[in-house]
PAROFI-309913 format. One line per field, with one value per residue: y, z, x of N, C-alpha, C in turn; residue number from 1; residue in three letters. Coordinates in Angstrom, 1 decimal. Each point is the difference from the previous one (the first is absolute). Layout:
# residues N
nv	[Y;...]
nw	[Z;...]
nu	[X;...]
cav	[Y;...]
caw	[Z;...]
cau	[X;...]
cv	[Y;...]
cw	[Z;...]
cu	[X;...]
pos	[NUM;...]
code	[ala;...]
# end
This chain:
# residues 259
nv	[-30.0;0.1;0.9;-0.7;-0.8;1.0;-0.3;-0.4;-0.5;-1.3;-0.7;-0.4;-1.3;-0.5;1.3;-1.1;-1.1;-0.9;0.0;0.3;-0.8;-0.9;0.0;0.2;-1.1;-1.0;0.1;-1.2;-0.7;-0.1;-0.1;-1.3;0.8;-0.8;-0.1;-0.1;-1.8;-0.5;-1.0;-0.3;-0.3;-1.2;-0.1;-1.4;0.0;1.3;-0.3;-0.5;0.9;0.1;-1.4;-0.6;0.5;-0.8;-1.3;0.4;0.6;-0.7;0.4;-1.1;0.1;-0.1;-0.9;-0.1;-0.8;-0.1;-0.5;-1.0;1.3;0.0;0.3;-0.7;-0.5;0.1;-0.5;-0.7;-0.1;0.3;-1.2;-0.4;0.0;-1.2;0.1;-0.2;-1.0;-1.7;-0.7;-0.3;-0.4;0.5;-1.4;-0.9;-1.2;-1.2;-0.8;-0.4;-1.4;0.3;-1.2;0.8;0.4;0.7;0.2;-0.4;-0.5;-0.7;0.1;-0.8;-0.6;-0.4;0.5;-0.9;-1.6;-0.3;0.2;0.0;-0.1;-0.5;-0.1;-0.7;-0.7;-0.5;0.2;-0.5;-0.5;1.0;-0.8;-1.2;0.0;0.6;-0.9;-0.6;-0.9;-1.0;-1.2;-0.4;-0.9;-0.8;0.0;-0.2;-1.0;-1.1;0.1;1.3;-0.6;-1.0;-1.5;-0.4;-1.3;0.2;1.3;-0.1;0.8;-0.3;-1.1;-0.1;0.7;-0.9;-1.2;-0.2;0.4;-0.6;0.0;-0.4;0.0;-0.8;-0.4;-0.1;-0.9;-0.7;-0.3;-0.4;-0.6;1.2;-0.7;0.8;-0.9;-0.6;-1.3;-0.6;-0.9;0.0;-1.2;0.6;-0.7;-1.0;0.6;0.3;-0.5;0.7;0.4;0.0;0.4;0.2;0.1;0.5;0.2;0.1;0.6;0.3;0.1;0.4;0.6;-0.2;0.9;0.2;1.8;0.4;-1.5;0.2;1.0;-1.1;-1.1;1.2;0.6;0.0;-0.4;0.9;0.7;-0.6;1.6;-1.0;0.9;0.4;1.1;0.8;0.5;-0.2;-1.2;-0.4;0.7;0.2;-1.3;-0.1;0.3;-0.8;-0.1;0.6;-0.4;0.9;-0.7;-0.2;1.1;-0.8;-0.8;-0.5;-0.6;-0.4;-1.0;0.2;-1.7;0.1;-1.1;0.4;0.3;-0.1;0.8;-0.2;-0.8]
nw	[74.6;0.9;0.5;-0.7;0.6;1.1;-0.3;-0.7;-1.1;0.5;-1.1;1.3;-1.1;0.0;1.2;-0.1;-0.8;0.6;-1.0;-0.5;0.3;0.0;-1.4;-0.3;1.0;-0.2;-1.4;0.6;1.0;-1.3;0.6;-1.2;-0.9;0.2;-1.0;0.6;-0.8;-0.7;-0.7;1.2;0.0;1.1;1.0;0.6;-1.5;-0.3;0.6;-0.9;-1.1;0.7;-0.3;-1.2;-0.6;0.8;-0.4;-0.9;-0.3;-1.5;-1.0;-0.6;-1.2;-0.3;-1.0;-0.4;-0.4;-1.2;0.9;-1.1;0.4;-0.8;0.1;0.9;-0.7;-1.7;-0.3;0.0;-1.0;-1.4;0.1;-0.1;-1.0;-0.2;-0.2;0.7;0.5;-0.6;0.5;-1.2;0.4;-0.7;0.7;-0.7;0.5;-0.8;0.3;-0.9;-0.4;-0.8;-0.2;0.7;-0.5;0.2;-1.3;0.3;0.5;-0.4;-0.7;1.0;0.7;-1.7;0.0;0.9;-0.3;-0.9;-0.9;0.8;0.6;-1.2;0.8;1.0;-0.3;-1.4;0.8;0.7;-0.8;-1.2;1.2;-0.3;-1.1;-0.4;1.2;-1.1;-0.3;0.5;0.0;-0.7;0.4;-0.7;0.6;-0.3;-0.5;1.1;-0.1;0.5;1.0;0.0;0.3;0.0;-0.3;-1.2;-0.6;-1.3;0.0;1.2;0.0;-1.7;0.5;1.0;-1.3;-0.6;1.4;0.1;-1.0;0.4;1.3;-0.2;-1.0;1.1;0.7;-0.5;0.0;1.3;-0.6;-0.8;0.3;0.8;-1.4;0.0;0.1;1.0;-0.1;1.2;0.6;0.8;1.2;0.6;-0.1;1.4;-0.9;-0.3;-0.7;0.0;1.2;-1.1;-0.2;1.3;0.2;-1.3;-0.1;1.7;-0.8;-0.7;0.7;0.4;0.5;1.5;0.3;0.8;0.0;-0.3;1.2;0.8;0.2;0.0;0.7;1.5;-0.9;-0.6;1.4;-0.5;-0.1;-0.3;-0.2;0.2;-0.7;0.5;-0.3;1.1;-0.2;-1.5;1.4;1.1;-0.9;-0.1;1.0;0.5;-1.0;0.8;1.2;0.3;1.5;-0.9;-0.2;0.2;1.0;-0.8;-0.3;1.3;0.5;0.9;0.6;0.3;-0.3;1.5;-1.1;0.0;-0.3;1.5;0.2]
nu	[158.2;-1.1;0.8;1.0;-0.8;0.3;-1.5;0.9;-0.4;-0.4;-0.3;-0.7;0.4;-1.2;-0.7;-1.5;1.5;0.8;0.4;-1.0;-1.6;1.2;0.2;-0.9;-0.3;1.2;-0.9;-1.8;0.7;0.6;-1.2;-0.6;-0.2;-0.8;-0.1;-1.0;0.1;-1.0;-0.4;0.2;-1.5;-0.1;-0.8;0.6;0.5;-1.0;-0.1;0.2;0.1;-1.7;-0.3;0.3;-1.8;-0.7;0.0;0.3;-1.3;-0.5;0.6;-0.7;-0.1;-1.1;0.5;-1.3;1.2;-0.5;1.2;-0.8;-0.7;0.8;-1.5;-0.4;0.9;-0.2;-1.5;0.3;1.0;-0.8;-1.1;0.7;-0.2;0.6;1.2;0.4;-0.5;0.3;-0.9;0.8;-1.0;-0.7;-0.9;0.2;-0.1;0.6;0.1;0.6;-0.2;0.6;0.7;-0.3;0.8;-1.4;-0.3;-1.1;0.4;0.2;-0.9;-1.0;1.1;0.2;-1.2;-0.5;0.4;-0.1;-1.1;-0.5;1.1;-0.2;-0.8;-0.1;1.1;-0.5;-1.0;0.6;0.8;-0.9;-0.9;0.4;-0.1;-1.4;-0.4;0.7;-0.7;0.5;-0.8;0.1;-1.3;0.7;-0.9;1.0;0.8;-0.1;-1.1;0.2;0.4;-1.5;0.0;-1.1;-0.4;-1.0;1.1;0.0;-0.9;-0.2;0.2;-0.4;-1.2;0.5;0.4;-1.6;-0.8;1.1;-0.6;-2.3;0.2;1.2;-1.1;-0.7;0.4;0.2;-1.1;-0.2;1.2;-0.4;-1.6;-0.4;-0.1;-0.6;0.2;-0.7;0.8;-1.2;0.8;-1.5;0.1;0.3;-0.8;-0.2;-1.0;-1.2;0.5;1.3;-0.4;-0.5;1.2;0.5;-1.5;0.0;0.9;-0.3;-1.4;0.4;0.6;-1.4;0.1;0.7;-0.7;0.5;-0.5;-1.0;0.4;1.1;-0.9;-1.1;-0.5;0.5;-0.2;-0.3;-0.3;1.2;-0.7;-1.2;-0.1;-1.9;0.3;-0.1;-0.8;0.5;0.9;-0.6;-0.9;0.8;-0.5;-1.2;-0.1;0.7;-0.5;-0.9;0.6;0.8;-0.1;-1.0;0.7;1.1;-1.3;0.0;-1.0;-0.7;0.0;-1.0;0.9;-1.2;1.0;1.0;0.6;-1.1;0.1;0.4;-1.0]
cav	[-0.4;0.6;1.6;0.0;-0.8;0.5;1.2;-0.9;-0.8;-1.1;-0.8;-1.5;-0.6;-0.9;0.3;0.2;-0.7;-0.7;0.2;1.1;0.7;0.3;1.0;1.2;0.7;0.8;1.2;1.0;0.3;1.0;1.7;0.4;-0.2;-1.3;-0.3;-1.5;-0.3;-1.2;-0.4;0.0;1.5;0.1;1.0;-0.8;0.6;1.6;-0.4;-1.1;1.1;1.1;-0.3;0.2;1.3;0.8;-1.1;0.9;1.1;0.2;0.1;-1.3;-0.5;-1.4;0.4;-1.4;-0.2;-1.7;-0.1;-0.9;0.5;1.1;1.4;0.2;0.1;1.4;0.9;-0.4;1.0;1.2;0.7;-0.4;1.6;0.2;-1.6;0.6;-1.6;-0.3;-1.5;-1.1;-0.7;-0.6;-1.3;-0.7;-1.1;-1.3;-1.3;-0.7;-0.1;1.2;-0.5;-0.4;1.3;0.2;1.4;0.7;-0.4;0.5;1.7;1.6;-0.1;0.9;0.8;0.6;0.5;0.7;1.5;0.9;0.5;0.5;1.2;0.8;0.7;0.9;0.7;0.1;0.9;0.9;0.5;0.0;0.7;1.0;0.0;0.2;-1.2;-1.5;-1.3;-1.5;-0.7;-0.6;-1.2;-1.8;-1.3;-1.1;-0.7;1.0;-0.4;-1.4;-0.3;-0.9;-0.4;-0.5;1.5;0.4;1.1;0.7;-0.1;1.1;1.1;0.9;0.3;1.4;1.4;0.2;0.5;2.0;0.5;0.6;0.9;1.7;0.5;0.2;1.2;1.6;-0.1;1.1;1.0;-0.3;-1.1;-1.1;-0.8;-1.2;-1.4;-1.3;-1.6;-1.3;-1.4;-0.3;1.5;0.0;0.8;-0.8;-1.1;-0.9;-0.1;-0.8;-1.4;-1.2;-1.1;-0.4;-0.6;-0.5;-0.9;-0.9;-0.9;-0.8;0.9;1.7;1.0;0.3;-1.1;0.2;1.1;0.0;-1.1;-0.5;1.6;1.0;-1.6;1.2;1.2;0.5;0.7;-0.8;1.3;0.9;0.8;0.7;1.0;1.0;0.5;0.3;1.4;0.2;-0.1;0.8;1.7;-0.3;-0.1;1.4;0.5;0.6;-1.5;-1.2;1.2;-0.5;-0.9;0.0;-1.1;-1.3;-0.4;-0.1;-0.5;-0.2;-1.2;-1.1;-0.8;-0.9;0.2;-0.3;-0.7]
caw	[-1.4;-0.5;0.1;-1.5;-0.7;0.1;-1.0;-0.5;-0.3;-0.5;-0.6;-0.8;-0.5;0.7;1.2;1.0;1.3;0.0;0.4;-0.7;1.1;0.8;-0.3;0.0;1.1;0.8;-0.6;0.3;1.4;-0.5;-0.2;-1.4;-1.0;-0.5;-0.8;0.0;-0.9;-0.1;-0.7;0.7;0.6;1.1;1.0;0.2;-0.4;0.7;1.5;0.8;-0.3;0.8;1.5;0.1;-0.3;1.5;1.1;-0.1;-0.2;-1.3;-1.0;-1.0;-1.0;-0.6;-1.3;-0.7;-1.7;-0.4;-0.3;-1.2;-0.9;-0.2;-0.6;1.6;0.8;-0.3;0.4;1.5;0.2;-0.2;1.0;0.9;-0.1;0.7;0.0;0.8;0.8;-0.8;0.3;-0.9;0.6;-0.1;-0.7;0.3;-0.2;-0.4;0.2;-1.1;-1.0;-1.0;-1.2;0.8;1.3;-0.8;-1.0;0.9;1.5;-1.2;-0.5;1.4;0.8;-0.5;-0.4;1.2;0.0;-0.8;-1.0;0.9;0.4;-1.2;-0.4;1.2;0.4;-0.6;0.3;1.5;0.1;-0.1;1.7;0.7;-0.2;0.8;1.5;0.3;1.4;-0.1;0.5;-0.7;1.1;-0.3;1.0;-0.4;1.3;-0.7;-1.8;-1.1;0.0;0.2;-0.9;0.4;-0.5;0.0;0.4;-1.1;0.1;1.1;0.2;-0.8;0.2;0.9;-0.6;-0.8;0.9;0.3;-1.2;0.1;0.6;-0.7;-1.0;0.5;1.1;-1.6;-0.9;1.0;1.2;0.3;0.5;1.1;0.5;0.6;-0.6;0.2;0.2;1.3;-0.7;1.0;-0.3;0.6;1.1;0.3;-0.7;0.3;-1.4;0.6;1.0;0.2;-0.2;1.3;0.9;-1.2;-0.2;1.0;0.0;-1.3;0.5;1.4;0.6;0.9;-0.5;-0.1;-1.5;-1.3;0.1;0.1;-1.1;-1.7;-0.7;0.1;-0.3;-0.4;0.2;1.3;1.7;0.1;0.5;-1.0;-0.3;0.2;-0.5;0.4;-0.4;-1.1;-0.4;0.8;-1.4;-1.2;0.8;-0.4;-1.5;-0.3;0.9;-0.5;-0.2;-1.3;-1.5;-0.8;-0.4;-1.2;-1.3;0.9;0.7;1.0;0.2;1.5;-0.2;1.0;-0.3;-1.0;-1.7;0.4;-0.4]
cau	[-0.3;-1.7;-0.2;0.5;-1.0;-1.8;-1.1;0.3;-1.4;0.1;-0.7;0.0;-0.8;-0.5;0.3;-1.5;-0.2;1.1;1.0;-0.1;-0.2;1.0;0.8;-1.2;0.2;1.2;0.1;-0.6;0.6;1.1;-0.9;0.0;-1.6;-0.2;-0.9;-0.5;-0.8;-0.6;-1.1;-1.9;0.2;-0.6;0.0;1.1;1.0;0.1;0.1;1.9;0.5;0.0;0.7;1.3;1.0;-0.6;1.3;1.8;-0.2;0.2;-1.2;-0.4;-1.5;0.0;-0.3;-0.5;0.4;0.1;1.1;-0.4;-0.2;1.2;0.3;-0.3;1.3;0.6;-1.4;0.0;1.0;-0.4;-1.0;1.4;0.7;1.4;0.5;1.7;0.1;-1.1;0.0;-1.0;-0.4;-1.4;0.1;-1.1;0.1;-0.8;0.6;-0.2;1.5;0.4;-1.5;-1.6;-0.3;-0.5;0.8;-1.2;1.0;1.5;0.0;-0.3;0.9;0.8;-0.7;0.3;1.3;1.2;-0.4;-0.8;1.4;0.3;-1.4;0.3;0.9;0.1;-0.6;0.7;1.2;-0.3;0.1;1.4;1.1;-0.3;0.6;1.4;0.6;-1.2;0.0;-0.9;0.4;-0.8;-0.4;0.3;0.0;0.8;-0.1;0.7;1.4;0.8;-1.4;-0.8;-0.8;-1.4;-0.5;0.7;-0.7;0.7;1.7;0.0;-0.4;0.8;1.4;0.3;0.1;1.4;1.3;0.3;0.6;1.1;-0.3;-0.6;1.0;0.8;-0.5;-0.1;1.4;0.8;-0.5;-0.2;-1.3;0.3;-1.5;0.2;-1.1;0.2;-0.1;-0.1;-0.5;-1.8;-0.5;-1.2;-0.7;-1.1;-0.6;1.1;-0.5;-1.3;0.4;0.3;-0.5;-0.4;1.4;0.0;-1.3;0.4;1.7;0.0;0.7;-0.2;-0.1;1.6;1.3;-0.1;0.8;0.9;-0.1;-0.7;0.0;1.4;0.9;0.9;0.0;0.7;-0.3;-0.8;-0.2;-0.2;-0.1;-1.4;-0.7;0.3;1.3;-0.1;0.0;1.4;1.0;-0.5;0.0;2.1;0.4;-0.7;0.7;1.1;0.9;-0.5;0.1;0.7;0.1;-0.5;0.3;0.8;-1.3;0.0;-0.9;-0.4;-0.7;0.8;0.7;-0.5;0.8;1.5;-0.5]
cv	[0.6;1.0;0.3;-0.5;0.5;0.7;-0.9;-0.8;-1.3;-0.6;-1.5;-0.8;-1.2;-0.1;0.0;-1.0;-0.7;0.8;1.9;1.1;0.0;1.3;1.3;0.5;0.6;1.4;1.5;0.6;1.0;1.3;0.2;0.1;-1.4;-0.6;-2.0;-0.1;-1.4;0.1;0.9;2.1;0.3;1.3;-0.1;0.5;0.9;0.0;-0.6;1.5;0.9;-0.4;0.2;1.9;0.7;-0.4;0.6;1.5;0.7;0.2;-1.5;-0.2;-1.1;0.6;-1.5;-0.4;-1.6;-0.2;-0.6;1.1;1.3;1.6;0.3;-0.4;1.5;1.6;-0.2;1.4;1.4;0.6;0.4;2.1;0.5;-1.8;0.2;-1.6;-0.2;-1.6;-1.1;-1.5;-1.2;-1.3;-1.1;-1.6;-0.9;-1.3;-1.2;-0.4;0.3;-1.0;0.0;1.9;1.0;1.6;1.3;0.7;1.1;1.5;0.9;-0.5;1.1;1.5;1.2;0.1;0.9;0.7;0.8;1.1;0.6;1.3;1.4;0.9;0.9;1.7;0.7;1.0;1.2;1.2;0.1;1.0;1.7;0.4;0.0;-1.1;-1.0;-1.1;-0.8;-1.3;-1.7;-1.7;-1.5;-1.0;-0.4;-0.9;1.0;-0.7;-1.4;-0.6;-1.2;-0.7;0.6;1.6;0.3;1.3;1.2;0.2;0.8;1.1;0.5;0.0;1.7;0.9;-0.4;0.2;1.7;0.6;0.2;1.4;1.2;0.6;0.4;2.0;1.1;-0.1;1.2;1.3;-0.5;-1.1;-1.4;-1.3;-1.6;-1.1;-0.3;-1.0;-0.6;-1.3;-0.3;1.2;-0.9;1.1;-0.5;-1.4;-1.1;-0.6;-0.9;-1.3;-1.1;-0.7;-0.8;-1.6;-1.1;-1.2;-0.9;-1.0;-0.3;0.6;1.0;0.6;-0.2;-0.8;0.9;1.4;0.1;-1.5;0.2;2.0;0.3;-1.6;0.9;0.4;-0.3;-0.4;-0.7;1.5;0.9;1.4;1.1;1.4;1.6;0.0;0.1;1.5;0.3;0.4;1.4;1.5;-0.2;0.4;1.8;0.8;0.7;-1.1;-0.6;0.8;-0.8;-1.3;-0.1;-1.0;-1.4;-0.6;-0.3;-1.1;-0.4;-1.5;-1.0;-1.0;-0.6;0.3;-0.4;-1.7;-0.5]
cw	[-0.4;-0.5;-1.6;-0.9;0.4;-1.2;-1.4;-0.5;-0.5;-0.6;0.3;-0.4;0.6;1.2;0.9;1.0;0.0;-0.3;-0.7;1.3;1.5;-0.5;0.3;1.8;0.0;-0.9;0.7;1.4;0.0;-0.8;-1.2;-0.7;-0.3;-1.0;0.2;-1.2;-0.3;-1.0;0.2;0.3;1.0;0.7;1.1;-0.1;0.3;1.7;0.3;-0.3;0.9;1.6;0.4;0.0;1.6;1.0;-0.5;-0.1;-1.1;-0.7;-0.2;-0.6;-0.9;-1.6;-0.7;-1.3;0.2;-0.8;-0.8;-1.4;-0.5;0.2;1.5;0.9;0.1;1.1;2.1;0.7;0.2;1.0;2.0;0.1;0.9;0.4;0.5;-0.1;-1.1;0.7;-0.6;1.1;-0.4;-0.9;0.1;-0.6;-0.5;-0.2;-1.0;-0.7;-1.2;-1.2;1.0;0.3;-1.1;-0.5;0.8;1.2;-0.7;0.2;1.1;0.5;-0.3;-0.2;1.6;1.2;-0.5;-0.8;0.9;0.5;-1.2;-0.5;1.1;0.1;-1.6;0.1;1.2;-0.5;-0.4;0.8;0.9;-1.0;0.3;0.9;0.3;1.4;-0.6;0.4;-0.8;1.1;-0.8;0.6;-1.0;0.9;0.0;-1.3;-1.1;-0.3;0.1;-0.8;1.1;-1.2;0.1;0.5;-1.2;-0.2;0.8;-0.2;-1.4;0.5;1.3;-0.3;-0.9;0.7;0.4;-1.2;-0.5;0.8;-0.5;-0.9;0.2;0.7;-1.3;-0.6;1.1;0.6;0.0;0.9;1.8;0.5;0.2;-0.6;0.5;0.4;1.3;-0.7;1.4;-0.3;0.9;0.9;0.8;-0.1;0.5;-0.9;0.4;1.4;-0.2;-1.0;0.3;0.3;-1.3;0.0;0.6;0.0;-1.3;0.2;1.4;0.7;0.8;-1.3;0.3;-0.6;-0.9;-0.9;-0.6;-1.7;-1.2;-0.1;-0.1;-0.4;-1.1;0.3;1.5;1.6;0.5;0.4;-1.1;0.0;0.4;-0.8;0.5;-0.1;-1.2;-0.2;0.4;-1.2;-0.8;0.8;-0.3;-1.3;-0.1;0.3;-0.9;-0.2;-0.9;-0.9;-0.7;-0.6;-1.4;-1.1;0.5;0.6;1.7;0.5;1.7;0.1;0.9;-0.8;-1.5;-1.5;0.4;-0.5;-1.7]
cu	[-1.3;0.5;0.3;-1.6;-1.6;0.1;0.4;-0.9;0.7;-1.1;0.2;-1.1;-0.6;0.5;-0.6;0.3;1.8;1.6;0.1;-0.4;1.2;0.9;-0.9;0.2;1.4;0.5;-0.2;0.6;1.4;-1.1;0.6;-1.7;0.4;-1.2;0.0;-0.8;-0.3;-0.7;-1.7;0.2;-1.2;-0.3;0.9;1.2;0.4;-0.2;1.2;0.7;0.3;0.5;1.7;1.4;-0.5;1.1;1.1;0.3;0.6;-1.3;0.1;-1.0;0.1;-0.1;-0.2;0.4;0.5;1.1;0.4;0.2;0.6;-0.4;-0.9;1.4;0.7;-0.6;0.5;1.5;-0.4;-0.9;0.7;0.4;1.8;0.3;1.6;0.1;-0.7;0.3;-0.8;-0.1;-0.8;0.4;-0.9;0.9;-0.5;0.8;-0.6;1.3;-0.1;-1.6;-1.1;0.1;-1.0;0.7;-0.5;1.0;1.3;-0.2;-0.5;1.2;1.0;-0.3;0.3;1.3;1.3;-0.3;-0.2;1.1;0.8;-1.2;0.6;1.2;0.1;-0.9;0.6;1.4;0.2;-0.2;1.2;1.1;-0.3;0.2;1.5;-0.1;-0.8;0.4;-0.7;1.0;-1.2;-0.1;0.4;-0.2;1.0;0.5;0.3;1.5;0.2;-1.7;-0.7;-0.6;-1.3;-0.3;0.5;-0.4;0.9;1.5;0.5;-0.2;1.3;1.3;-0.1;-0.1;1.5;0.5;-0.5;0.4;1.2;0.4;-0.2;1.3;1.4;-0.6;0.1;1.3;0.6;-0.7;-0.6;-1.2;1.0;-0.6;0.8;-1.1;0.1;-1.0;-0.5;0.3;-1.6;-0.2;-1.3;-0.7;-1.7;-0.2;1.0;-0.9;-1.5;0.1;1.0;-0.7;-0.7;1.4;0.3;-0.7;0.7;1.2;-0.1;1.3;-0.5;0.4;1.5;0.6;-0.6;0.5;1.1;0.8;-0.2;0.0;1.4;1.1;1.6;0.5;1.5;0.0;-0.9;-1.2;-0.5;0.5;-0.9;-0.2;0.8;1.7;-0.2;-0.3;0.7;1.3;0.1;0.0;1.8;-0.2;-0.3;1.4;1.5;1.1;0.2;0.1;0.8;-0.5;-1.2;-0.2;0.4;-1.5;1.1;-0.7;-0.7;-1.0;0.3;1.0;-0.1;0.9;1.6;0.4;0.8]
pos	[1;2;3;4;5;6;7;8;9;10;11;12;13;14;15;16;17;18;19;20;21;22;23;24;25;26;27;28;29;30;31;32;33;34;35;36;37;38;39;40;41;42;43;44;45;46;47;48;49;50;51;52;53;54;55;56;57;58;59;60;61;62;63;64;65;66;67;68;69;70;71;72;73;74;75;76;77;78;79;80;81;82;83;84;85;86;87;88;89;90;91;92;93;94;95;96;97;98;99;100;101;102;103;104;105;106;107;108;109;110;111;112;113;114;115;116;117;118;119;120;121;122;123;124;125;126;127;128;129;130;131;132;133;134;135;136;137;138;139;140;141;142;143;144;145;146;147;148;149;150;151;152;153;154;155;156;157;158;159;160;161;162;163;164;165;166;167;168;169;170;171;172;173;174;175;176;177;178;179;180;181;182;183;184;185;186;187;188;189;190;191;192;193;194;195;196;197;198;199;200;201;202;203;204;205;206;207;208;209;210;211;212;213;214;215;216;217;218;219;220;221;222;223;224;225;226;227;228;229;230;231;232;233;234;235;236;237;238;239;240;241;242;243;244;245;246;247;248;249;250;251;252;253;254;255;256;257;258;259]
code	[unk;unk;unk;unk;unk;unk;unk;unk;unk;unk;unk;unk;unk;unk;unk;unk;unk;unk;unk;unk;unk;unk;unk;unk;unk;unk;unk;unk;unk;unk;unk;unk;unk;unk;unk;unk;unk;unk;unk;unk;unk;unk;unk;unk;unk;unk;unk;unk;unk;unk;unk;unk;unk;unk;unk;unk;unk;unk;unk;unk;unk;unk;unk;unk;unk;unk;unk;unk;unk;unk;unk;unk;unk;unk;unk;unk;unk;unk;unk;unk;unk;unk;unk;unk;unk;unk;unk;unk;unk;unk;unk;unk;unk;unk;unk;unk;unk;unk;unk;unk;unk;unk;unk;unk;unk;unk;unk;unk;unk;unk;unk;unk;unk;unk;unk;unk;unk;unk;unk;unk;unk;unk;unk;unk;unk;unk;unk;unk;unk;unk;unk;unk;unk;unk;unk;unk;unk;unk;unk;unk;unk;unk;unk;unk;unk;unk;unk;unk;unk;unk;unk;unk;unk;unk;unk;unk;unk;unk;unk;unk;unk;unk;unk;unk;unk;unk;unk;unk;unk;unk;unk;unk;unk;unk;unk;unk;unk;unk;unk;unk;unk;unk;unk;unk;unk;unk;unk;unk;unk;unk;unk;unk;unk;unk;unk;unk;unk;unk;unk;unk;unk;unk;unk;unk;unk;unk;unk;unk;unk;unk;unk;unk;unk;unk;unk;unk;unk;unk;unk;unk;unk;unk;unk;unk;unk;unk;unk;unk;unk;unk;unk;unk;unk;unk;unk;unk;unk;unk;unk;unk;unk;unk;unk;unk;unk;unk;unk;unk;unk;unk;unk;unk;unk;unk;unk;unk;unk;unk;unk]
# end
C-alpha cells in the first residue's frame, strides 16, 4: 500500500498531539511529506516534526495556522505548497447546556470545528485536481452521527463535517479523489488519559470502574480506540481499495452508534 502513497504530501490539522498526531505518524510510516500543525509554533513543535521524519525516514514539517481563523486555514494549504491527503482534524470542546453554554463557546467550536474544513479543503482541491488524485479524510465522531446532552456545539459542528463531507465527495464523484468522514468514538488519547484518575476521584471508583462505568459507559467494546487504528483508517482510505469508497463516514467507535 506505501509504495502508491510515498512522496505524496498529507496535511493534517491539529497534529502536535492525539489522534491527529496518530494519523501524521502512520502517514508518515507509508514514506509520505507530512505536514504537522497546531495553533503554537514552539520549538517543540518543529522537533516532534523532525523527529518523526528521522523515525520513518520522511520528510515532516510543522506549519503554524490558527484553525479559528479562515484565511491561516486557507494560508496553511498554500504555504503547504502541495496537498494529495488533506486531514481536517483539528478541535476543541465544551460542555454546557444549551441556556448556560456561553456564544463565546458557540462560535470557536464552530469556527474550528467545522469552518475550518470548509477553508481547507476549499484551498486543498485545486491541488488535488492538478494532481489528478486526492483524499480529503475528515476526522468526525461519534456525535457526527448520534447526540449527548450538554455538547450542543460539537455534536452541530460533527453533524455538519458529515454533511460536508458528502458534498465534496458529491462535487469530486467523477474524478480520482475521494472525501470521507471516520467518526471515532472514545480514543485514548492524552487528554482522554489524564482524565481517568480525575473521574475515578469523583465517582469514588478504581481507575478501571471509572473506565469502563462512566467514560467507556457508550462505548460497547468497554474498549478505547487508539490513535494508531484511526491512522491505520485513514492510510485504508489513501489506499486503491477505498477508490470506490466515497461520501460515507467510517465508524471506529466499538459499537457505540450500533447502539
Amino acid at each position: 500500500m506505501s509504495h502508491t502513497l510515498e512522496g505524496k504530501t498529507a496535511i493534517v490539522t491539529g497534529s502536535n498531539s492525539g489522534i491527529g498526531l496518530g494519523v501524521a505518524r502512520s502517514f508518515a510510516e507509508a514514506k509520505m511529506r507530512v505536514v504537522l500543525n497546531s495553533y503554537t509554533d514552539d520549538a517543540a513543535d518543529h522537533d516532534l516534526a523532525r523527529e518523526i521524519g528521522e523515525e520513518f525516514g520522511t520528510e515532516v514539517i510543522y506549519i503554524q495556522a490558527d484553525m479559528s481563523k479562515p484565511e491561516q486555514c486557507r494560508a496553511l494549504v498554500e504555504q503547504a505548497g502541495a496537498c494529495d491527503v488533506l486531514v481536517n482534524n483539528a478541535g476543541i470542546q465544551h460542555v454546557a447546556p444549551i441556556e448556560d453554554f456561553a456564544p463565546e463557546k458557540w462560535d470557536a467550536i464552530l469556527a474550528i470545528n467545522l469552518s475550518s474544513a470548509f477553508h481547507t479543503t476549499a484551498a486543498a482541491l485545486p491541488m488535488m485536481r492538478k494532481a489528478g488524485w486526492g483524499r480529503v479524510i475528515n476526522i468526525a465522531s461519534a456525535h457526527g452521527l448520534t447526540a449527548s446532552p450538554y455538547k450542543s456545539a460539537y455534536v452541530a459542528a460533527k453533524h455538519g463535517i458529515v454533511g460536508l463531507t458528502k458534498v465534496t465527495a458529491l462535487e469530486t464523484a467523477k474524478e480520482p479523489i475521494t472525501a470521507n468522514a471516520i467518526c471515532p468514538g472514545y480514543v485514548l488519547t492524552p487528554l482522554v488519559e489524564s482524565q481517568i484518575p480525575d473521574t475515578a476521584k469523583k465517582y469514588d471508583m478504581t481507575e478501571d470502574e471509572a473506565k469502563e462505568k462512566v467514560i467507556l459507559e457508550r462505548q460497547p467494546s468497554k474498549e478505547f480506540a487508539t490513535t494508531e487504528q484511526i491512522g491505520g483508517t485513514a492510510v485504508f482510505l489513501c489506499s486503491d481499495h477505498a477508490a470506490q469508497i466515497t461520501g460515507t463516514t467510517i465508524s471506529v467507535d466499538g459499537g457505540w452508534t450500533a447502539l
